[in-house]
MARRO-371863 format. One line per field, with one value per residue (C-alpha): residue in three letters; x, y, z. Coordinates in Angstrom, 1 decimal. Layout:
residues N
aa = ALA	...
X = X	...
Y = Y	...
Z = Z	...
END
This chain:
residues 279
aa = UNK	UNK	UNK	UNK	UNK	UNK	UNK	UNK	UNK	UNK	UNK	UNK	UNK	UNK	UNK	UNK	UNK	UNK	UNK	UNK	UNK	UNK	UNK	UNK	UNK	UNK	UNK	UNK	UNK	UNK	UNK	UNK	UNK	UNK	UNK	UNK	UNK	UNK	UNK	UNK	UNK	UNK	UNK	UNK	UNK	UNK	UNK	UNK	UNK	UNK	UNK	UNK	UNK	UNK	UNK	UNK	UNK	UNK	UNK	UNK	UNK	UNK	UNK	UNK	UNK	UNK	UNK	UNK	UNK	UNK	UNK	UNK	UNK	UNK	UNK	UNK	UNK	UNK	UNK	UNK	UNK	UNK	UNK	UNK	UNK	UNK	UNK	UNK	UNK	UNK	UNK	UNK	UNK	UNK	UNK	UNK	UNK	UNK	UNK	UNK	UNK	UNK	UNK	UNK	UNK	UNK	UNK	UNK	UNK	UNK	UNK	UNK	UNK	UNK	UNK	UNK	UNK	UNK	UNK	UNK	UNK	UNK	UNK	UNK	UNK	UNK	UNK	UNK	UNK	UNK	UNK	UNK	UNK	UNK	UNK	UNK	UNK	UNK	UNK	UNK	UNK	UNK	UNK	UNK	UNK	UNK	UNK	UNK	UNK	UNK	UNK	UNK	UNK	UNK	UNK	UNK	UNK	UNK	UNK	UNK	UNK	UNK	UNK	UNK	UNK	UNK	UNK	UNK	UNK	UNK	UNK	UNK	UNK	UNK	UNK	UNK	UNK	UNK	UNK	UNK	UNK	UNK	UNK	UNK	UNK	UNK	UNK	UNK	UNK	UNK	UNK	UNK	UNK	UNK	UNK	UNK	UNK	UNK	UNK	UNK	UNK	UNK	UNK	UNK	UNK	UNK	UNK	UNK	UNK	UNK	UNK	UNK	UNK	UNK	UNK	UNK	UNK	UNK	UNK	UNK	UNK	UNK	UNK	UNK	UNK	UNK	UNK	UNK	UNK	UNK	UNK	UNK	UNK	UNK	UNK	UNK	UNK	UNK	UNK	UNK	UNK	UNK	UNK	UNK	UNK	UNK	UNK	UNK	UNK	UNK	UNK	UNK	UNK	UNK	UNK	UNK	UNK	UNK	UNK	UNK	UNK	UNK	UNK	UNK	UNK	UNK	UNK	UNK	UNK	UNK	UNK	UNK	UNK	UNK	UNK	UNK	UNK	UNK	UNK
X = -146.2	-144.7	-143.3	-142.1	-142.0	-142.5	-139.3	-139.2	-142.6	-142.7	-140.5	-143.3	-142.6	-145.9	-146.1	-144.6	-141.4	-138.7	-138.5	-137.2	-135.2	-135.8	-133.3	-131.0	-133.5	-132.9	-132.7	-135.2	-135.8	-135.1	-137.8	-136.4	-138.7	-139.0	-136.1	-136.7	-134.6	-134.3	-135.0	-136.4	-137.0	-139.0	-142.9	-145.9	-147.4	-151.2	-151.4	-154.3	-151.7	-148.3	-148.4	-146.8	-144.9	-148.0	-151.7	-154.6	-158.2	-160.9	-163.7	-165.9	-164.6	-161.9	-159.4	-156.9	-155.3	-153.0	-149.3	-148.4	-145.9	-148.5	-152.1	-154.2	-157.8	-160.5	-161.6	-165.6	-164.6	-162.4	-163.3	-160.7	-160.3	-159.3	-156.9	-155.4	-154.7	-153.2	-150.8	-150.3	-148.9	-146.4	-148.1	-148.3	-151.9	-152.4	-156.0	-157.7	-159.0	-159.6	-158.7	-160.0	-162.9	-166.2	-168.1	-171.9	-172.3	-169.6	-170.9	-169.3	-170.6	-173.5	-170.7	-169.2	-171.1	-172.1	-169.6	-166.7	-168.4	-166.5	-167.7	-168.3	-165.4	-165.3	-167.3	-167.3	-171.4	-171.4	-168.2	-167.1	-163.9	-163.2	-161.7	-158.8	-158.1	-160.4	-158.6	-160.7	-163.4	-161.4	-158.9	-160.6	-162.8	-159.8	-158.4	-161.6	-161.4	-157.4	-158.1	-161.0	-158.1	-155.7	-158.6	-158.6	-155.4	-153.7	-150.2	-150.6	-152.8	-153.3	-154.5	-156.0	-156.6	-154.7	-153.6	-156.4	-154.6	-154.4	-157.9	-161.1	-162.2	-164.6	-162.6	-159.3	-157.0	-153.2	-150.3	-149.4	-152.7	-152.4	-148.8	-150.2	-152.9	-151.2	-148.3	-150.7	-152.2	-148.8	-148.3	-151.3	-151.0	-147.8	-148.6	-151.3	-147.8	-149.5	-146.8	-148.6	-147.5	-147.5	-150.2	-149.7	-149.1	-145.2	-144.8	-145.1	-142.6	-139.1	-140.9	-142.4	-141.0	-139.1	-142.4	-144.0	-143.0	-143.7	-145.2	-148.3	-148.3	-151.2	-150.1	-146.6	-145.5	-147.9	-147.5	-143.9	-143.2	-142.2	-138.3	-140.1	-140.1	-136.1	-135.7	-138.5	-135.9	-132.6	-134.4	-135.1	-139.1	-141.2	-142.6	-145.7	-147.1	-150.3	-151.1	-154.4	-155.5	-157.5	-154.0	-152.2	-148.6	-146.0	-145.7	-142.7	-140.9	-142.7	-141.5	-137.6	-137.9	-139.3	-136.2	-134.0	-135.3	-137.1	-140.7	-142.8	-145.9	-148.8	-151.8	-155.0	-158.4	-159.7	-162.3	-159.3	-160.5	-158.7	-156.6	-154.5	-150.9	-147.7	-144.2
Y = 31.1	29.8	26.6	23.2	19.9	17.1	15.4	13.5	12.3	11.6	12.8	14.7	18.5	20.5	23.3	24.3	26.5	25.0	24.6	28.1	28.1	29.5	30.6	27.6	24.8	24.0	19.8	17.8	18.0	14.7	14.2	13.0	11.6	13.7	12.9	12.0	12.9	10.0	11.5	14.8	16.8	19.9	19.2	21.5	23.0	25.0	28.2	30.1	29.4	29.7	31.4	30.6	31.3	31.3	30.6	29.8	30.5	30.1	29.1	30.6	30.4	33.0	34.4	37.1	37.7	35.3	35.7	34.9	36.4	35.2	34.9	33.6	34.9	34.6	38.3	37.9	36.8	39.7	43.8	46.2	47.5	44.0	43.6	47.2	45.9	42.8	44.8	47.3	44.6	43.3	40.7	39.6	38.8	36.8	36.7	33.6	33.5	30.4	31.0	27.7	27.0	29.1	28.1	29.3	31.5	34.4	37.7	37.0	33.8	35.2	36.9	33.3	31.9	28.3	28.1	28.1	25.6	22.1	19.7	19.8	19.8	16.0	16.4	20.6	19.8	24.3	24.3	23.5	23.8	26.7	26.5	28.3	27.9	30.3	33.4	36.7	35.3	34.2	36.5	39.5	37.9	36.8	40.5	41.7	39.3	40.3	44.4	43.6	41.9	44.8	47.2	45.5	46.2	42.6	41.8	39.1	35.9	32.5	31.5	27.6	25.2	26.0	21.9	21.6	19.7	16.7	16.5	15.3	18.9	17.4	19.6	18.7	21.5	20.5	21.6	24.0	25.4	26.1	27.8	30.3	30.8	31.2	33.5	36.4	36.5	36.6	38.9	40.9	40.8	42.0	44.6	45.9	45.7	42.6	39.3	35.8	32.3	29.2	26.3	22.8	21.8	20.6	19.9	23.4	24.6	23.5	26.4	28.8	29.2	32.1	33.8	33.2	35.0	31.8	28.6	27.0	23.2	20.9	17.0	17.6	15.3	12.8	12.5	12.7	16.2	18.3	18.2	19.3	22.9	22.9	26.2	28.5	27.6	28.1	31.8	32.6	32.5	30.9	27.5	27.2	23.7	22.4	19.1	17.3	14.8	12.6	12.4	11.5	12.5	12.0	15.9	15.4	14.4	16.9	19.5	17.3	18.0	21.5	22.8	21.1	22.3	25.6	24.6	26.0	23.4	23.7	21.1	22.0	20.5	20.0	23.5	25.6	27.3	28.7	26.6	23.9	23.1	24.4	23.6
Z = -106.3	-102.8	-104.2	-102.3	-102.0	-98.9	-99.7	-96.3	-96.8	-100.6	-103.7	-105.0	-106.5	-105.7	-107.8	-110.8	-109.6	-107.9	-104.1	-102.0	-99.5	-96.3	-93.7	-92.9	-94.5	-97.8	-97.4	-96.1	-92.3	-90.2	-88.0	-84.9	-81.7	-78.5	-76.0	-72.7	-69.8	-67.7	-63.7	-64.6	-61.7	-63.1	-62.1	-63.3	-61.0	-61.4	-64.0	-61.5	-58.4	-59.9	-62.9	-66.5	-69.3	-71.8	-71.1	-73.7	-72.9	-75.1	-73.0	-69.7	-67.0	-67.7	-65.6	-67.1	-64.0	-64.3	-64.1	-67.3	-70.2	-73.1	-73.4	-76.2	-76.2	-78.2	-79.8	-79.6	-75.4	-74.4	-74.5	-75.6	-71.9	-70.6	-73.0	-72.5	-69.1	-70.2	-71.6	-69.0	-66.9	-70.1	-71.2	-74.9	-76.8	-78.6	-81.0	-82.0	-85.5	-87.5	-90.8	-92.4	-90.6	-90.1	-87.1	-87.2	-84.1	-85.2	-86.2	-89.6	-90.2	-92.9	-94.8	-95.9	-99.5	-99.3	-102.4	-100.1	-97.7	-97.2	-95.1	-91.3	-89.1	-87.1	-83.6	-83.8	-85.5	-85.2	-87.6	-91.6	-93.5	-95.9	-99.1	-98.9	-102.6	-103.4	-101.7	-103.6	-101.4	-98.1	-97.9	-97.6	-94.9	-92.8	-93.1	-91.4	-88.8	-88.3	-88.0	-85.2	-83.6	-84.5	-83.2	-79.6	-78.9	-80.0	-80.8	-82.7	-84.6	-83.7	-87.3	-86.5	-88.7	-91.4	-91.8	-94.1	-96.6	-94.0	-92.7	-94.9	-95.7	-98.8	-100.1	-102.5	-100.7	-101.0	-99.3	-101.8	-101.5	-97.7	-98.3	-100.7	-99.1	-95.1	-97.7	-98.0	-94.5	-93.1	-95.5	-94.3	-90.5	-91.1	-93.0	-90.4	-87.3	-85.9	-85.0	-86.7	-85.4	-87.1	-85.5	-85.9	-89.5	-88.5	-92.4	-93.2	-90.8	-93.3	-96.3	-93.9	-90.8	-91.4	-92.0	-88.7	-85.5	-83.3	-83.2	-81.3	-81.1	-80.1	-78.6	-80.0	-76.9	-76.9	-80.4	-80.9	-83.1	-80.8	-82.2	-85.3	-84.2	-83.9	-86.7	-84.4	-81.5	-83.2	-84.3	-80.8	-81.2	-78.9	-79.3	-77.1	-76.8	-74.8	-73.8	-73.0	-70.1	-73.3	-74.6	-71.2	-71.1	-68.5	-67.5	-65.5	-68.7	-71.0	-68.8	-68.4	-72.4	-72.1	-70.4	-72.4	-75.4	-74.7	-75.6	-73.3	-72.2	-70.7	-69.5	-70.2	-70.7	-74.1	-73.9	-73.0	-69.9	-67.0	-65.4	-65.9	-65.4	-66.5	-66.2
END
């Protein structure tokens, strides 16, 4: 069992085996609040104009042309072809899978048993929570869903929402759970020569970080967690972070803290279409 404990949050042992250590974490992580450089002159400037580090498009209206070092695409939104060409030009894929939601309209959905059904996911009315403690059943599904990514042409998984432990899932899915369960689809995406990044779930990242290959963050500005991803950025692995107009940030100092640190931010809307800002 993958074993831990949230010391900086409560002195609570989860599990029955004592807590692992992993790379240079063993004690409990301080979480400090993002810095802001006082007269930052980096600005963003537009992703379709100027290009980026990293882009994330979900949603139509899609433009793959952009100049960009990372993209994260959704499978069922993307052919094979497009993203051979992606990578002819050198840049990095990155697949979309939620691996604790099912949302109604994927080709998959019919394959998911009402037994594994939580409730529905806040506003997405098309979407419900998983229960990732029962892994014969999810597992297996998940798998699938990585080799059609592997089958494109990806090189690597955005696995979201996999923070079920903190939401109301319906379901009673603890922290624990969620390690075990992201454990063996690491494990599996792995396996298959595909790269797997952490997204959101900063309390994870003290007992798992050494598993993941990078690290997607959601509001980590706006909210104050960015500093949070300090062990990806000590290992050298990318820490790509978006930001969203609902949850208005000063991008002047996100991207003052962006070069300071080496998270890489962008500014999207909240569908995750083309365009946006980037430092």
């Amino acid at each position: 069992m993958f074993c831990f404990t949230r010391w900086w949050r409560q002195p609570k042992l989860l599990g029955d085996e004592p807590l692992k250590r992993l790379g240079n974490l063993f004690m409990p992580v301080a979480v400090a609040g993002c810095c802001v450089l006082a007269g930052g002159a980096l600005q963003a400037s537009e992703i379709l104009r100027d290009g980026s580090y990293w882009d994330w498009q979900l949603t139509e209206p899609f433009d793959l042309s952009v100049d960009v070092k990372v993209i994260d695409l959704d499978a069922d939104s993307v052919s094979r072809a497009q993203i051979s060409a992606l990578k002819a030009r050198g840049v990095k894929t990155i697949c979309y899978v939620s691996v604790g939601t099912v949302e109604n309209y994927r080709d998959d959905a019919g394959q998911f048993p009402e037994s594994v059904m939580g409730v529905v996911y806040d506003d997405w009315p098309n979407e419900r929570y998983l229960d990732i403690r029962q892994r014969d059943v999810l597992v297996p599904l998940m798998q699938a869903r990585f080799d059609r990514c592997k089958a494109l042409g990806f090189d690597a998984i955005e696995p979201d929402n996999m923070d079920l432990f903190e939401n109301d899932t319906g379901l009673d899915i603890s922290m624990q759970d969620q390690a075990n369960y992201m454990a063996e689809l690491v494990a599996y995406a792995h396996r298959i020569g595909l790269e797997i990044g952490q997204k959101n779930a900063p309390e994870l990242i003290p007992y798992m970080h050494d598993r993941f290959d990078f690290i997607i963050f959601e509001s980590c500005f706006y909210y104050d967690f960015c500093d949070d991803a300090e062990p990806y950025i000590s290992a050298g692995k990318d820490v790509l972070a978006t930001e969203y107009p609902h949850k208005r940030v000063n991008e002047n100092e996100a991207c003052a803290y962006g070069a300071k640190t080496g998270v890489k931010f962008i500014f999207k809307e909240r569908e995750l279409a083309a365009g946006g800002r980037a430092c």
